[in-house]
C-alpha positions in Angstrom: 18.4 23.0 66.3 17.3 24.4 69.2 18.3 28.1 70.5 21.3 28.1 72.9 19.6 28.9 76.6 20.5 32.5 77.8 22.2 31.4 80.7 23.5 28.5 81.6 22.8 27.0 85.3 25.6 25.2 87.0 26.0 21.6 87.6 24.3 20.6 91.3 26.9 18.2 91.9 26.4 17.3 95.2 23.4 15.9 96.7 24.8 15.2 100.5 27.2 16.3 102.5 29.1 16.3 106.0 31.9 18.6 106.2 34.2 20.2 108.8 37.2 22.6 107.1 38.1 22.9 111.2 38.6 18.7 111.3 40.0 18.4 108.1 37.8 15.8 106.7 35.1 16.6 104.0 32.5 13.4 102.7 30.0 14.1 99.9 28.0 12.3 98.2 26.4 12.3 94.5 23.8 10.5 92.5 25.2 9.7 89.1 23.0 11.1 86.4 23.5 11.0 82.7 20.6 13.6 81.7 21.0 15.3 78.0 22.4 14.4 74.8 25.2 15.7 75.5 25.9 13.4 78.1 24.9 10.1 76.6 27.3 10.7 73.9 29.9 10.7 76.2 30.9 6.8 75.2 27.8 6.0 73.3 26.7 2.8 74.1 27.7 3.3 77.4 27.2 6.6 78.8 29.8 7.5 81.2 30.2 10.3 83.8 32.6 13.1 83.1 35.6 13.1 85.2 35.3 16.9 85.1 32.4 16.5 86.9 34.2 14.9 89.7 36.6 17.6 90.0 33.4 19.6 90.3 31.6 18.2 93.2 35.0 18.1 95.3 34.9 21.9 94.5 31.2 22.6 95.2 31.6 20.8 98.6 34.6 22.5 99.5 32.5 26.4 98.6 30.0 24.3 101.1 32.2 23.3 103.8 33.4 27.3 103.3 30.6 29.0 103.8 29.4 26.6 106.7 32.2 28.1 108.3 32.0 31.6 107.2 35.5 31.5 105.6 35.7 32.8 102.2 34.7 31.0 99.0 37.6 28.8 97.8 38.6 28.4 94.0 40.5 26.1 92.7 44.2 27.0 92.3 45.7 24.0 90.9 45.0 20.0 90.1 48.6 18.4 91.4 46.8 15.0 90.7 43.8 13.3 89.1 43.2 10.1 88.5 40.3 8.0 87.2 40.2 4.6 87.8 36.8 3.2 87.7 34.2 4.4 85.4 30.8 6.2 87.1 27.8 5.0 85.2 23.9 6.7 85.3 22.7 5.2 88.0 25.7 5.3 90.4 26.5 6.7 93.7 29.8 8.6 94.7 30.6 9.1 97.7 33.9 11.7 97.8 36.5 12.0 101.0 38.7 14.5 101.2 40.9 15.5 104.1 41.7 19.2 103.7 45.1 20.7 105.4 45.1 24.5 106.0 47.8 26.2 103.7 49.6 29.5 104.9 48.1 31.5 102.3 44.7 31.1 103.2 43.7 28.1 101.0 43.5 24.6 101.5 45.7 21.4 100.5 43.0 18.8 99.3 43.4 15.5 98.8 40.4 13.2 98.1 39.0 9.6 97.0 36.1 8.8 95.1 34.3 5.4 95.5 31.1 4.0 94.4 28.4 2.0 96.3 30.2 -1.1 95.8 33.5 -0.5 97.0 35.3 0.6 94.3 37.5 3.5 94.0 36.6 5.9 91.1 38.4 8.5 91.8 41.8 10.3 93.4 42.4 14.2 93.3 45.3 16.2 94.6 44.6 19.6 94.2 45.2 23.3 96.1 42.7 25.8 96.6 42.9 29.8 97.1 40.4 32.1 99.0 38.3 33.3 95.9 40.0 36.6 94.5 36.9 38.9 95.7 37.3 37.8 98.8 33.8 36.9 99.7 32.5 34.4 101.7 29.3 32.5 100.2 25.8 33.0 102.1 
């Protein structure tokens, strides 16, 4: 067994993206990769990606559209809704679209569909987001 790594780097889960926080509308868009072990046994036979990951590049492209703007780093504060509904497969392209309404407090209202190349819809997330506690916006 190999030694666990001394740090762990994040996911990149976003390879494109177009995003105004002052429009409202936020479209990503991410190559489907199943790298590692850990990964392929995720439905052996038939390696599927992570819903988690989803949720992931909805938040990375949200820190994106952030720091774009020079408004400070969001965090997720709460997933109202997620639902998966097509499965992503290595090889696949998502393409997220999320319109994102201010929120009194700072944060954001998000709500956001996932759909592959071909049409279908992966994806649906309903979920708020906070200014990051520290405050900082992301350089």
């Amino acid at each position: 067994m190999s030694p666990a790594p001394a740090t762990a780097a994040p996911l990149s889960a976003v390879d494109t993206a177009n995003a105004s926080l002052d429009g409202g509308v936020l479209t990503v868009t991410a190559s489907v990769g199943i790298r590692g072990e850990d990964l392929r046994g995720h439905f052996p036979g038939l390696p599927v990606y992570p819903g988690v990951f989803v949720v992931e590049t909805l938040c990375q492209a949200l820190a994106a559209a952030a720091a774009e703007h020079g408004r400070p780093r969001p965090e997720l504060a709460e997933l109202r809704s997620v639902r998966f509904l097509a499965p992503l497969l290595d090889g696949d392209e998502l393409t997220l679209t999320a319109t994102a309404h201010p929120r009194p407090d700072g944060g954001w209202a998000v709500k956001a569909n996932g759909t592959r190349a071909d049409g279908t819809v992966s994806a649906r997330i309903t979920a708020d987001f906070r200014p990051a506690a520290d405050g900082a916006a992301d350089a």
